[in-house]
C-alpha positions as CSV (number, residue, x, y, z in Angstrom):
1,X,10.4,5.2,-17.2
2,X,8.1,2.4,-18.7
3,X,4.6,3.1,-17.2
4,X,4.0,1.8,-14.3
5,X,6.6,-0.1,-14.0
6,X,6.5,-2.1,-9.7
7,X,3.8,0.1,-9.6
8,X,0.5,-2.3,-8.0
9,X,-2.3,-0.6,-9.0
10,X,-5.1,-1.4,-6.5
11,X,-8.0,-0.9,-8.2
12,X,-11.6,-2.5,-9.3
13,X,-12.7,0.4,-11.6
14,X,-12.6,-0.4,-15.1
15,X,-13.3,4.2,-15.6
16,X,-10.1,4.2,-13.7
17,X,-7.9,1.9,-15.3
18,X,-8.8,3.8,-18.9
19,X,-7.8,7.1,-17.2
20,X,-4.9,5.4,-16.3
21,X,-3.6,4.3,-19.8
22,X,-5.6,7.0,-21.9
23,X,-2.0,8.3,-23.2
24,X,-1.1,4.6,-24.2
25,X,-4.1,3.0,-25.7
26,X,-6.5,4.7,-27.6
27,X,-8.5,1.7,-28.7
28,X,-10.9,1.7,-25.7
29,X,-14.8,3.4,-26.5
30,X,-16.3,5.5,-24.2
31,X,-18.7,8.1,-23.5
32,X,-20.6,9.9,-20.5
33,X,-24.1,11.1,-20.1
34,X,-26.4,12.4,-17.5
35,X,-29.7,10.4,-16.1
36,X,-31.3,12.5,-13.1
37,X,-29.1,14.6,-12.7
38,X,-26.4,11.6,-12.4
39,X,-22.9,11.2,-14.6
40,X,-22.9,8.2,-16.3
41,X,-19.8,6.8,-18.1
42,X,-19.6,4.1,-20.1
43,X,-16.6,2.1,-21.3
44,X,-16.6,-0.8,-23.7
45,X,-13.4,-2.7,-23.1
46,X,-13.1,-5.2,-26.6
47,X,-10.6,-7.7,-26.7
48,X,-7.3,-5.6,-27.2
49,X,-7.8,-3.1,-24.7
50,X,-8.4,-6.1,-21.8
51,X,-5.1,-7.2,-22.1
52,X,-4.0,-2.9,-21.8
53,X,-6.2,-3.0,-19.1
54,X,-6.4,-6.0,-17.6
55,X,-10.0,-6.0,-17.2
56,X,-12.4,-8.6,-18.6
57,X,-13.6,-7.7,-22.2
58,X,-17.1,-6.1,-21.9
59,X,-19.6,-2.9,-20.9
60,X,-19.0,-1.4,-17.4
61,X,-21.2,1.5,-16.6
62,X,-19.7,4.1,-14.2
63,X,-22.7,5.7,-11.6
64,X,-20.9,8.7,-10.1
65,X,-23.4,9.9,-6.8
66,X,-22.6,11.7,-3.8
67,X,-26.5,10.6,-2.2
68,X,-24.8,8.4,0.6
69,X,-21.5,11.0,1.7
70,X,-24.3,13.7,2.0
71,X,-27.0,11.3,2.8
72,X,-29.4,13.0,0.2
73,X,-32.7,11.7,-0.1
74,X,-33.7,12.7,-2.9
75,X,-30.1,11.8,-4.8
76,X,-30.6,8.8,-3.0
77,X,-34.2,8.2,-5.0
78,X,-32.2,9.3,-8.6
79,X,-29.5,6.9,-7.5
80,X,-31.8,3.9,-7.2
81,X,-33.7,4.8,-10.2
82,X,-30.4,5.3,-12.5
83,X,-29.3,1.7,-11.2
84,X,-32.4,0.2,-12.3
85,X,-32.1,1.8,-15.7
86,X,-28.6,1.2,-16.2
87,X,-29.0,-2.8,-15.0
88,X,-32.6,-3.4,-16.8
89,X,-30.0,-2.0,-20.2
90,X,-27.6,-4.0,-19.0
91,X,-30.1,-7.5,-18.9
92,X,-31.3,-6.2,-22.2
93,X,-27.7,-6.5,-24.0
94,X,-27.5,-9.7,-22.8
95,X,-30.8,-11.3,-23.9
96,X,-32.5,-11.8,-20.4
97,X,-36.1,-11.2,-20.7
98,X,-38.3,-10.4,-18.1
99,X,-39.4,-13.7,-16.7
100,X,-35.9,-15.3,-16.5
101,X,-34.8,-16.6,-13.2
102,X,-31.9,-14.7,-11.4
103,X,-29.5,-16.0,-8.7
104,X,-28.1,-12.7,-6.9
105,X,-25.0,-13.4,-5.1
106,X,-23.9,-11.2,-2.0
107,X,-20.1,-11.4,-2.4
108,X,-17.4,-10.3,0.6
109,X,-17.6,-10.7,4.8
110,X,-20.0,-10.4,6.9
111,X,-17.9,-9.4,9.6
112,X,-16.3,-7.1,8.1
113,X,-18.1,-4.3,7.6
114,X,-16.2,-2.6,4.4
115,X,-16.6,-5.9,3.4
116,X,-20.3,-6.5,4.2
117,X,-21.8,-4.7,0.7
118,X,-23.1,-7.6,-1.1
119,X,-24.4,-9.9,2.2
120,X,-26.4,-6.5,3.2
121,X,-27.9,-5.7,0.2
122,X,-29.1,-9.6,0.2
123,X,-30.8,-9.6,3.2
124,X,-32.7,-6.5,1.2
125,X,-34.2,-7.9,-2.1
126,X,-37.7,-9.6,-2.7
127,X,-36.7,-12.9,-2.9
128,X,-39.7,-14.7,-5.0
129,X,-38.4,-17.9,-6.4
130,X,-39.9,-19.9,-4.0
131,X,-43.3,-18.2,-4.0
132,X,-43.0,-19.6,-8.1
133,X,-43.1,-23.1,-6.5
134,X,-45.3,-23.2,-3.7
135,X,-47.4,-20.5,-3.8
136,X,-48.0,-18.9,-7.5
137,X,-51.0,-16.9,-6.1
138,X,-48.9,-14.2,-4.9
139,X,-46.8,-14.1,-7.8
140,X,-47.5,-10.2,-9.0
141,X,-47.0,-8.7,-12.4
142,X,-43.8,-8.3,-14.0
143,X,-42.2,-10.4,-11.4
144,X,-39.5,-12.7,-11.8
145,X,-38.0,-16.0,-10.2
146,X,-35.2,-14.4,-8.0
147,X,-33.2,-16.9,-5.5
148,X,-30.3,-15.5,-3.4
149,X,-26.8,-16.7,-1.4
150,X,-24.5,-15.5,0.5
151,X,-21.8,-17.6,0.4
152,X,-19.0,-16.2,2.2
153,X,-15.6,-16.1,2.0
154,X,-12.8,-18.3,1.2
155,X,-11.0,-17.3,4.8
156,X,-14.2,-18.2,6.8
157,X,-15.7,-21.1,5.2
158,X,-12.2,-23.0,3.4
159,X,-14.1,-22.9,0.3
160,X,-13.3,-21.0,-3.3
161,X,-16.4,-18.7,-3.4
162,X,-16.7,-19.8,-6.6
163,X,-16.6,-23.2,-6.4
164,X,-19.5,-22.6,-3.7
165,X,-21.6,-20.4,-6.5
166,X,-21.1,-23.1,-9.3
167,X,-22.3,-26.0,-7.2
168,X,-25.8,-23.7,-6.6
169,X,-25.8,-22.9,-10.1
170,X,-25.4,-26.2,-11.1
171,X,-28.2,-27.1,-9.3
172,X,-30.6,-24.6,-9.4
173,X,-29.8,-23.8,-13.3
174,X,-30.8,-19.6,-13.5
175,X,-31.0,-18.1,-16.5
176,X,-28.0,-15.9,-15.7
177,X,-26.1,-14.5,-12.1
178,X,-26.2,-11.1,-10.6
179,X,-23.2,-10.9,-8.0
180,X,-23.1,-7.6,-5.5
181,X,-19.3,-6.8,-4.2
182,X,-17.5,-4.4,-2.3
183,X,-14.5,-2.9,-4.1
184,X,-11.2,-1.3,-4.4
185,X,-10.5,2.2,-5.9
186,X,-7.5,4.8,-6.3
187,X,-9.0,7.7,-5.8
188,X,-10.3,8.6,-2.0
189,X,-13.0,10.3,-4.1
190,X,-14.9,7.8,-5.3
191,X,-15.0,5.8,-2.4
192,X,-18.9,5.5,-1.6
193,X,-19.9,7.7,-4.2
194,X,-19.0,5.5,-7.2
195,X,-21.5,2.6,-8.6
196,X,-19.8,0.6,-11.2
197,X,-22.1,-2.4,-13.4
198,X,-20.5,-4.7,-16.0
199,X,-21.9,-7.6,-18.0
200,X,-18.0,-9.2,-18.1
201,X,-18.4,-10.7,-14.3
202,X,-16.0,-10.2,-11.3
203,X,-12.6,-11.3,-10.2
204,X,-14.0,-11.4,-5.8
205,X,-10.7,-9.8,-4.0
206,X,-8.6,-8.7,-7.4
207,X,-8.4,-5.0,-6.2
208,X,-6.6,-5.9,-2.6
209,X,-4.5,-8.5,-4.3
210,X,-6.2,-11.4,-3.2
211,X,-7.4,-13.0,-6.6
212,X,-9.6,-15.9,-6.5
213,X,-11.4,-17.5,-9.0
214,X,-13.4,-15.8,-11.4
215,X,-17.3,-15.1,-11.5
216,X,-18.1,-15.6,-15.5
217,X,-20.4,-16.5,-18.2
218,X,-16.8,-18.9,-18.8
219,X,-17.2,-20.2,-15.9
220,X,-21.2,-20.7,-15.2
221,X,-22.5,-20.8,-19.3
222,X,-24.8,-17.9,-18.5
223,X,-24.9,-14.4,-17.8
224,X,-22.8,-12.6,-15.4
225,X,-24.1,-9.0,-14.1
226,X,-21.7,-7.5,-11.2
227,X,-22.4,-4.5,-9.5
228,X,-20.0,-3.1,-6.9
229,X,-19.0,0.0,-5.0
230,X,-15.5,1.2,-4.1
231,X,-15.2,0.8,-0.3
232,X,-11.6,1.3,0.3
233,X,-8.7,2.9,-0.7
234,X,-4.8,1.6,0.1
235,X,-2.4,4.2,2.1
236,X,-0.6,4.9,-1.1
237,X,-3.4,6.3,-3.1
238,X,-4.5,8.3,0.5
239,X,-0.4,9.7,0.6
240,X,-0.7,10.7,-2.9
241,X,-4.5,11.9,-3.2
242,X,-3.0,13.9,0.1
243,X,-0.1,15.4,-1.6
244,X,-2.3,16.3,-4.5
245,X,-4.6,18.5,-2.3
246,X,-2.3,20.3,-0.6
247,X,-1.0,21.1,-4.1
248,X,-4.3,22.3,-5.4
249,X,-4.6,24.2,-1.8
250,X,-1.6,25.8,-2.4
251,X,-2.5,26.5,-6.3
252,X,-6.0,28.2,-5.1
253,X,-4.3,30.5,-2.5
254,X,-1.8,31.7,-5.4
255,X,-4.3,32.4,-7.6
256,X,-6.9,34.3,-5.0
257,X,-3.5,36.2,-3.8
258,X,-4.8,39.4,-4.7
259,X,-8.0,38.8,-3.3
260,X,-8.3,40.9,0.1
261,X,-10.8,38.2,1.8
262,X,-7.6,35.7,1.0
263,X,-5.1,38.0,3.4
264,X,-7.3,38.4,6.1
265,X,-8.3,34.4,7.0
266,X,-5.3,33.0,8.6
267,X,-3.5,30.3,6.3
268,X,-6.7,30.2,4.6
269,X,-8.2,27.2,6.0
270,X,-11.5,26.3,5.2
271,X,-13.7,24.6,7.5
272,X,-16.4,22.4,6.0
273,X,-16.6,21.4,2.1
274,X,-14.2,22.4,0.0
275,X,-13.9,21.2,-3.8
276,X,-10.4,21.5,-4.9
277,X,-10.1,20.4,-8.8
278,X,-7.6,20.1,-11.4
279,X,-7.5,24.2,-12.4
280,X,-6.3,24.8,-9.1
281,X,-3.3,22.8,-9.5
282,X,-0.1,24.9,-10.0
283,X,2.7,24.5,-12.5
284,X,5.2,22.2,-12.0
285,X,8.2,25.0,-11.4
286,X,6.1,26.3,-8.8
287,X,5.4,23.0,-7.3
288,X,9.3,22.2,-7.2
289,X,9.8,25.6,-5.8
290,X,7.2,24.5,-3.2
291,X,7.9,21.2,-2.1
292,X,11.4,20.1,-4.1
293,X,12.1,16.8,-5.7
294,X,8.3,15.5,-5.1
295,X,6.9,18.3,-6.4
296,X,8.3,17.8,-9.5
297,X,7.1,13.6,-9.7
298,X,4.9,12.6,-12.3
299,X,1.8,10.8,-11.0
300,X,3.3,7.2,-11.7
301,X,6.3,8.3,-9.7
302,X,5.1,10.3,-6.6
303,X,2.8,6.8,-6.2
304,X,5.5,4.6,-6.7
305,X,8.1,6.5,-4.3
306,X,5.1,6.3,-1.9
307,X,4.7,2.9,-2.5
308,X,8.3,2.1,-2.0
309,X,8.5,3.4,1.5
310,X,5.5,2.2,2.5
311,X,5.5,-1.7,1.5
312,X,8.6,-3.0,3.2
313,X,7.5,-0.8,6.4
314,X,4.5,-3.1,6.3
315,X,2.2,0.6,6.5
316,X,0.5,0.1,3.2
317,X,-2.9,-0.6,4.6
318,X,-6.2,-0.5,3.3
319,X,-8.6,2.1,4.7
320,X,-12.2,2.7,4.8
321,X,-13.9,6.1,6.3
322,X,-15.4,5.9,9.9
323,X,-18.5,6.1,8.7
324,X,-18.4,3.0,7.1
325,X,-21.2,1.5,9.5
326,X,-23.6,4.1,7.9
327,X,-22.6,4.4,4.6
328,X,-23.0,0.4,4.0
329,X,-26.7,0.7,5.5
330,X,-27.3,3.6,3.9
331,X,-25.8,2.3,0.4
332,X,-27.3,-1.2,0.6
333,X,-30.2,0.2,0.9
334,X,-30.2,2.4,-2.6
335,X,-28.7,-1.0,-4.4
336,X,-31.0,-3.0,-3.2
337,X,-34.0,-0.7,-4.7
338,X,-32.4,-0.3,-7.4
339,X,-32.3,-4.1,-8.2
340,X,-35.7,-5.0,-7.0
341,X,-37.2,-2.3,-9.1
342,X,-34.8,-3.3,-12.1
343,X,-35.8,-7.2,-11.7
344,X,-39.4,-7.1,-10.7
345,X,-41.0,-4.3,-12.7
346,X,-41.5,-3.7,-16.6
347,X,-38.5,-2.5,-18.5
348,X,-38.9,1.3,-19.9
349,X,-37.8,0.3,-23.1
């Protein structure tokens, strides 16, 4: 079976897609380290491993945090603070000092809340351009010209979001773009607890399958930072992760058999967290034994079976938690500190 073959992969994360064809291409750089606590990753995708990929060639930085699920406050404080450091490395890769002008654009839908990242972390930033203009005296230290839009989307206003950016660029001529979005992942994991930053700009929509033009240093002539955060997850990738954890939950009660606390608690259900990884997942006769043809599937095919039933019945539908009200306040509210820290005080370097 050619990998992936009619399999649609739904998602934003460029971490993800290099997990996804580590066995294939070998080409793509990498490494992970810890700030505050905080993993890390970074992936360089060069020109090669973007067609493999099909991601934009450049840096994406993978924040992995877990400040908003358990609404941490201290996490949330690391969180912010790795953001700034990660983005002010970011602005320093690409030449932007600390004076140059920034447009930040709040990608996605208002009215739609898993949708709403990028407008709500707008209406959070210290806006200063204008203060440059009309009223330099309150200009502080280390801070920069930062404008801001919103501009919608293409369903509400008729307009290409893009076409609506370049038109502000155009006239207001920044030094280089900072757009915020909401994204898609394939793993119910990440969702809300992954921050990924590139320098290589941002496709609005690619990771639900609604593609529209491209934010870029192509398109614009300057700089294009994105940040964005997994918001969703499609029922294929819930069906699977599903399938996955009763495996592991199955794996774990094998292997704590001879455990007598394990033959006292009835099916051995936990209630509350429970962190299920890879080790606990059993082998693949035992699986079959299990759970028959689908518990022998590769991962490729156990999603694409899934994704096979699921399309034609109209039932593969994109799903955010029901916290989603919170966790967009909540997480808005770390990016947005994160940024104005990042574009308003002295880098570290």
């Amino acid at each position: 079976m050619k990998h992936n073959e009619g399999l649609t992969i739904r998602t934003d994360l460029a971490i993800e897609a290099k997990d996804l064809f580590s066995d294939y291409d070998h080409s793509t750089k990498d490494k992970t380290i810890s700030m505050s606590g905080l993993k890390v990753h970074h992936v360089w995708v060069d020109e090669a491993a973007a067609e493999t990929l099909n991601k934009r060639k450049g840096h994406y930085i993978t924040i992995e945090t877990n400040a908003i699920k358990k609404n941490d406050p201290d996490q949330k404080q690391n969180t912010s603070h790795v953001l700034k450091e990660v983005l002010q490395q970011l602005l320093g890769e690409k030449g932007i000092s600390q004076d140059s002008q920034c447009l930040v654009v709040g990608l996605g839908n208002n009215y739609v809340t898993p949708d709403a990242l990028g407008p709500s972390v707008i209406s959070k930033l210290l806006i200063t351009n204008h203060l440059f203009e009309y009223h330099p005296e309150y200009i502080e230290d280390h801070q920069r010209p930062v404008a801001a839009i919103s501009p919608g989307v293409m369903g509400v206003t008729g307009i290409e979001t893009s076409d609506v950016i370049k038109g502000v660029v155009n006239e207001m001529k920044p030094d280089f773009l900072l757009a915020i979005d909401a994204l898609a992942s394939r793993s119910v994991e990440r969702v809300y607890s992954t921050i990924q930053l590139s320098d290589a700009g941002i496709n609005p929509g690619s990771g639900i399958g609604n593609k529209r033009k491209e934010l870029s240093e192509d398109v614009y002539g300057i700089p294009v930072i994105s940040i964005g955060v997994p918001t969703v997850v499609d029922a294929v990738t819930i069906t699977s992760d599903t399938i996955d954890f009763v495996f592991k939950h199955f794996g774990r009660e094998f292997s704590e058999k001879d455990q007598p606390k394990s033959r006292l608690a009835p099916a051995q259900i936990s209630i509350g967290e429970k962190n299920l990884t890879e080790s606990d997942l059993p082998e693949e006769h035992t699986r079959k034994e299990l759970f028959g043809m689908i518990g022998g599937l590769e991962e490729d095919e156990k999603r694409q079976l899934i994704q096979e039933v699921l399309t034609p019945l109209g039932h593969n539908l994109m799903v955010t938690p029901k916290e989603v009200d919170a966790y967009i306040h909540e997480l808005s509210k770390v990016i947005s500190d994160g940024i104005n820290q990042a574009l308003h005080e002295q880098s570290s370097d």
